[in-house]
C-alpha positions in Angstrom: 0.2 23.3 79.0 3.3 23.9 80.9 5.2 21.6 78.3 4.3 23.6 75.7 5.5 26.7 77.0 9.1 24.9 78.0 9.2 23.8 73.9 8.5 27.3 72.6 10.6 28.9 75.2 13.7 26.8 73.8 13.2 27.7 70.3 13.0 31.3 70.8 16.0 31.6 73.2 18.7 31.4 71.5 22.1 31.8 73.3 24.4 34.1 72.6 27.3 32.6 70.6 24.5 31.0 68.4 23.4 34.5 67.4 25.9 35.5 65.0 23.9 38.3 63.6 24.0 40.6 66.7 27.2 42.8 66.2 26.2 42.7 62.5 22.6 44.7 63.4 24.7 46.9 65.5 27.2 47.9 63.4 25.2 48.9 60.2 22.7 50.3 62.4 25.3 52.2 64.2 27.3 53.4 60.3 23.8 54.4 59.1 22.6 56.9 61.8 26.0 58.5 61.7 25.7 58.6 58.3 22.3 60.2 58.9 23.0 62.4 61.5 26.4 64.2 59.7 23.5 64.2 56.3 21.3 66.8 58.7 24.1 68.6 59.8 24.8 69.3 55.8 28.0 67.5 56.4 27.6 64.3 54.4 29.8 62.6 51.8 29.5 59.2 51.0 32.9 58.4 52.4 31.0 59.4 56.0 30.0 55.5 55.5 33.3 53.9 55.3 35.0 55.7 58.0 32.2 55.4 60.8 32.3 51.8 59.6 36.4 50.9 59.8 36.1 52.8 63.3 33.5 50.9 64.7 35.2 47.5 63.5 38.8 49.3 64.9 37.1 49.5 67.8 35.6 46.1 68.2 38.9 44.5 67.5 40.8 46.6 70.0 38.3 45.9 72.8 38.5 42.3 71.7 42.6 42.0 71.7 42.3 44.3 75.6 40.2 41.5 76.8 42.0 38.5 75.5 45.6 40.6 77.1 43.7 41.0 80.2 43.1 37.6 80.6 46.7 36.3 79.4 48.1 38.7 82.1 45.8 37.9 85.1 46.4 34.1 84.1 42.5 33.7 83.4 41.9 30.1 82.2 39.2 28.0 81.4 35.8 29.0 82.4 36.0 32.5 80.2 34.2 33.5 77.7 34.7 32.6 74.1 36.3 35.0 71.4 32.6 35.0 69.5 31.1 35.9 72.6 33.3 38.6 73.3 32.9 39.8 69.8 29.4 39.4 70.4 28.9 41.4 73.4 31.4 44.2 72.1 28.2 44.8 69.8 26.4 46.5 72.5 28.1 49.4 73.3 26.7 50.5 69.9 23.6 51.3 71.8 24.4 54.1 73.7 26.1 55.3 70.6 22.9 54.8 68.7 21.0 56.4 71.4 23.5 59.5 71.4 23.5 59.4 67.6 19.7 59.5 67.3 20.1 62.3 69.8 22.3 64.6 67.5 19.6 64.0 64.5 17.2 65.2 66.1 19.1 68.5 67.2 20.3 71.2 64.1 23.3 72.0 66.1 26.3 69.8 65.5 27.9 68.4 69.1 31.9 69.1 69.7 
């Protein structure tokens, strides 16, 4: 029995550099409750789309170019992570931004 459980535990663990859909999920979920939530505030316009998208991905590559300076300045070599591993991680700060997002749909008043 315990063989069995070891087998099934390796195919559903998946690491994650082999998970190339994760930042993907995050993103469009991310662009589409923006989307949502400025479309309950009477605010939306299909360009709402584009712009919460190209900021997220600005984002993501700016957080990825810090990390990689970082590590060129403090001389970090080897044992770091990989550039689709950072990009990977990068994908979950998207949600607390979902959370906050789903937040301001629920509410009528817009947050500044």
């Amino acid at each position: 029995m315990r063989r069995t459980f070891t087998s099934l535990a390796r195919l559903l663990y998946r690491p994650l550099s082999l998970s190339d859909n994760s930042l993907a999920m995050a993103l469009v979920t991310y662009t589409l409750l923006s989307a949502l939530a400025s479309g309950l505030q009477s605010r939306f316009h299909p360009e709402v789309l584009g712009v919460s998208f190209s900021k997220a991905i600005g984002v993501v590559i700016a957080e990825f170019c810090a990390i990689k300076l970082g590590c060129y300045l403090l001389d970090v070599r080897g044992g770091g992570a990989s550039g689709v591993e950072l990009i990977g991680y990068g994908g979950y700060k998207f949600v607390g931004c979902v959370i906050d997002d789903s937040h301001l749909a629920k509410t009528d008043t817009p947050a500044e």
